[in-house]
Backbone as numpy.savetxt, mean C-alpha at the origin, in Angstrom:
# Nx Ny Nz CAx CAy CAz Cx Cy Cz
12.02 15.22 18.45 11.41 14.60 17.28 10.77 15.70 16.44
10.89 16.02 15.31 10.74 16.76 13.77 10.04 16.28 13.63
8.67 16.59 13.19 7.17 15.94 12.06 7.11 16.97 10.91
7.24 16.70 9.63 6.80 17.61 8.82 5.31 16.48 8.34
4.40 17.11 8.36 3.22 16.49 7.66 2.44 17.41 6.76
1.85 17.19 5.75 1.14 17.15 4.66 -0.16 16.65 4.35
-1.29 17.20 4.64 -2.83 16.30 4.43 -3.58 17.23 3.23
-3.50 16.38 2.03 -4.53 16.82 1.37 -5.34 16.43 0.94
-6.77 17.21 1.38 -8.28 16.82 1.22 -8.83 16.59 -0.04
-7.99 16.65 -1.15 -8.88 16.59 -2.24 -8.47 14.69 -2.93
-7.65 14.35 -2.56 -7.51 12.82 -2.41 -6.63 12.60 -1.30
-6.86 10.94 -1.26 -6.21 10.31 -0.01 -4.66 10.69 0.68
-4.03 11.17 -0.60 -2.53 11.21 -0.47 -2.58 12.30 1.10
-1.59 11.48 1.37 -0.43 12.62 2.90 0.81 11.44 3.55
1.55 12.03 3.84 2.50 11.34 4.38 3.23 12.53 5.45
3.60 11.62 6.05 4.38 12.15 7.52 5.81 11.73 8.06
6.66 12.55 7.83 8.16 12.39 8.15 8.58 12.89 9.53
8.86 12.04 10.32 9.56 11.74 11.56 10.92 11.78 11.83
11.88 12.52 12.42 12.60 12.54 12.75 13.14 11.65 13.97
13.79 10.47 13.94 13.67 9.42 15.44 14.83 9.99 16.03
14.95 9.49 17.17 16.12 9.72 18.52 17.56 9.15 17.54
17.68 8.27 16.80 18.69 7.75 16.24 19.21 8.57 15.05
18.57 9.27 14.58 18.94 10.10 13.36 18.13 9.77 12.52
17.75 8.47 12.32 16.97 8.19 10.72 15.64 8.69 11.09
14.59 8.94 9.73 13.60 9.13 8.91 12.73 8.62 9.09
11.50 8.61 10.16 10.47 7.74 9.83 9.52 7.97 8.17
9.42 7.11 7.59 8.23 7.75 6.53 6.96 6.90 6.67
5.63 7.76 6.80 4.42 7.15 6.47 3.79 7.66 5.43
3.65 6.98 4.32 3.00 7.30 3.26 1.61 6.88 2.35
0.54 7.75 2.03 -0.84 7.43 1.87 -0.40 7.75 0.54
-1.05 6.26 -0.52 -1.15 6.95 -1.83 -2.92 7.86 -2.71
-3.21 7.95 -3.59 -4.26 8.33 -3.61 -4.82 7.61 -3.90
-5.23 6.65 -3.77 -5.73 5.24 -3.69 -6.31 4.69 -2.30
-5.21 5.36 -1.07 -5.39 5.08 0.02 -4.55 3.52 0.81
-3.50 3.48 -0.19 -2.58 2.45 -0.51 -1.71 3.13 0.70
-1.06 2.04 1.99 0.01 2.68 3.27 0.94 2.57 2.85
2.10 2.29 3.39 3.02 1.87 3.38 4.03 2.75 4.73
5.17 2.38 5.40 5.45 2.94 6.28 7.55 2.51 6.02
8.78 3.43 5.73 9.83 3.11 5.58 11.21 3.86 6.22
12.14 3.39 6.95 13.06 4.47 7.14 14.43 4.99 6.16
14.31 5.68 6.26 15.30 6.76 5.24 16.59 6.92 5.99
17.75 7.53 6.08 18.54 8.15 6.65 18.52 9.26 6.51
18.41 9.70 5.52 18.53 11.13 5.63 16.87 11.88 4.69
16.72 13.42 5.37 15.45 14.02 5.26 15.70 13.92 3.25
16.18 14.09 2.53 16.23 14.05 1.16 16.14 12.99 0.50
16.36 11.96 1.03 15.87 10.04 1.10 14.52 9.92 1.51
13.93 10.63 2.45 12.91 10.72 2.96 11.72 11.14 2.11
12.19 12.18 1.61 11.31 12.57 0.94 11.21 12.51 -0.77
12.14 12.03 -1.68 12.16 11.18 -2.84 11.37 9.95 -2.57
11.29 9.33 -1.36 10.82 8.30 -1.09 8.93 8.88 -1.54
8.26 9.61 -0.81 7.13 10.11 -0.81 6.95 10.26 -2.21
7.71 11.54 -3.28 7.41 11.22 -4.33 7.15 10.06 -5.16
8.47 9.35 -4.94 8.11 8.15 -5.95 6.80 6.99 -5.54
6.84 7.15 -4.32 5.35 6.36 -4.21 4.43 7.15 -4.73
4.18 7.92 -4.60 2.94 8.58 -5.32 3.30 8.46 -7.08
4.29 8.66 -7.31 4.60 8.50 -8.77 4.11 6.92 -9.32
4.07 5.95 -8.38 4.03 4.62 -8.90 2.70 3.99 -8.46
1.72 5.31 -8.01 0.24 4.74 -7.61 0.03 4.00 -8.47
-0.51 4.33 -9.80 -1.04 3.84 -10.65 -0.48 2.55 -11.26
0.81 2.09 -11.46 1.20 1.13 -11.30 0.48 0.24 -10.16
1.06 0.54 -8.88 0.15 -0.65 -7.65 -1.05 -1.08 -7.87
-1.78 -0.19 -8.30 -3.13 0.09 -8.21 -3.63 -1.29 -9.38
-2.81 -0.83 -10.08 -3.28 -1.42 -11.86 -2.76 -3.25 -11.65
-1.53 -3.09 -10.86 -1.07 -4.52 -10.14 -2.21 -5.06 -9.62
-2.36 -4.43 -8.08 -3.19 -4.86 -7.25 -4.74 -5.73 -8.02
-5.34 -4.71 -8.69 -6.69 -4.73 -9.77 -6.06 -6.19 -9.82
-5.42 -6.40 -10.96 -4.93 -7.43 -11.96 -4.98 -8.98 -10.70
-4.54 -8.97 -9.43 -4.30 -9.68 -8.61 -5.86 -10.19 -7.91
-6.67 -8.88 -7.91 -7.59 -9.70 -7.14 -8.81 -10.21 -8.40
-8.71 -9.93 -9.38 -9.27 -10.42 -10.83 -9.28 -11.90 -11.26
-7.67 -12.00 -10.86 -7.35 -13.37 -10.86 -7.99 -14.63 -9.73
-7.62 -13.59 -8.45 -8.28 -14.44 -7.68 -9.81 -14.86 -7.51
-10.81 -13.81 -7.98 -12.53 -13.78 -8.41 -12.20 -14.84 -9.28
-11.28 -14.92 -10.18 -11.41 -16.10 -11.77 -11.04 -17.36 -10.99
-10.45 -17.53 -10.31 -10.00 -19.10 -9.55 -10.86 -19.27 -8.23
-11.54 -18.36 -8.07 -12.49 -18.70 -6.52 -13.75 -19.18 -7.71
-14.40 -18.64 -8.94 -15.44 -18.98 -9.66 -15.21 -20.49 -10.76
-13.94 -20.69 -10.65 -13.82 -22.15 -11.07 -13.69 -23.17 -10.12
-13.10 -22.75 -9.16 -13.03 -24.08 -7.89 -14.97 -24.05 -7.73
-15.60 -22.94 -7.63 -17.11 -23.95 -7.24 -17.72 -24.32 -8.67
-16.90 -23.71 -9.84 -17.99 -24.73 -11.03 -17.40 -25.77 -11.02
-16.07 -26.05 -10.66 -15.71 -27.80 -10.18 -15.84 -28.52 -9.46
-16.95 -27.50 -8.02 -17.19 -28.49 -7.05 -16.00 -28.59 -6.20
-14.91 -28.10 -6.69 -13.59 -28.61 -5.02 -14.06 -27.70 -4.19
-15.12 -26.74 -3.87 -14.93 -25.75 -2.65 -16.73 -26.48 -2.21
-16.78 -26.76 -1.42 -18.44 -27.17 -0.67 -19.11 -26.40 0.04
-18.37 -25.38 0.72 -18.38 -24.63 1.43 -18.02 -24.47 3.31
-16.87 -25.74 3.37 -16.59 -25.49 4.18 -15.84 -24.26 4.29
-15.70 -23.41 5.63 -15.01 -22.80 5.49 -13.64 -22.47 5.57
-12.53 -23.54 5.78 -11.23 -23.47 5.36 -11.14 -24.35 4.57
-12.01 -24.63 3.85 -11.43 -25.35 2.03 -11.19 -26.47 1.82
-10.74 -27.36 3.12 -10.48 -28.59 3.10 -11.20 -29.71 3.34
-11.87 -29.50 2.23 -13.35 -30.32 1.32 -12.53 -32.24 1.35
């Protein structure tokens, strides 16, 4: 088993490429965000385009993610000004 790894301290980003018994690519990848994700490649040059483009598309996720839990603060703060949430705790008021 091959590990090439990468940790750098000045943000979250590192990822770690695995070589498995089968031939393929493990990839684990940290964005700078601190966003995982974990994928196999076949080959080490799949492997590692893979690493770039996640890091290339942090800011995208990131800006997704934001947008997702925004929505959800806006629909958790109208269900109690309507009263459907009482506070049980699985919802089924």
């Amino acid at each position: 088993v091959k590990t090439l790894k990468n940790n750098n301290m000045e943000d979250k980003r590192s990822y770690t490429i695995t070589k498995k018994d089968n031939g393929w690519y493990r990839v684990e990848v940290i964005d700078k965000y601190g966003a995982w994700t974990e994928v196999y490649e076949k080959t080490l040059f799949e492997a590692s385009r893979f690493v770039y483009e996640y890091w290339d598309k942090s800011d995208q996720r990131k800006k997704h993610k934001d947008n997702w839990n925004q929505a959800m603060i806006k629909m958790i703060k109208l269900d109690k000004e309507n009263g459907i949430v009482s506070g049980n705790r699985d919802g089924l008021d």
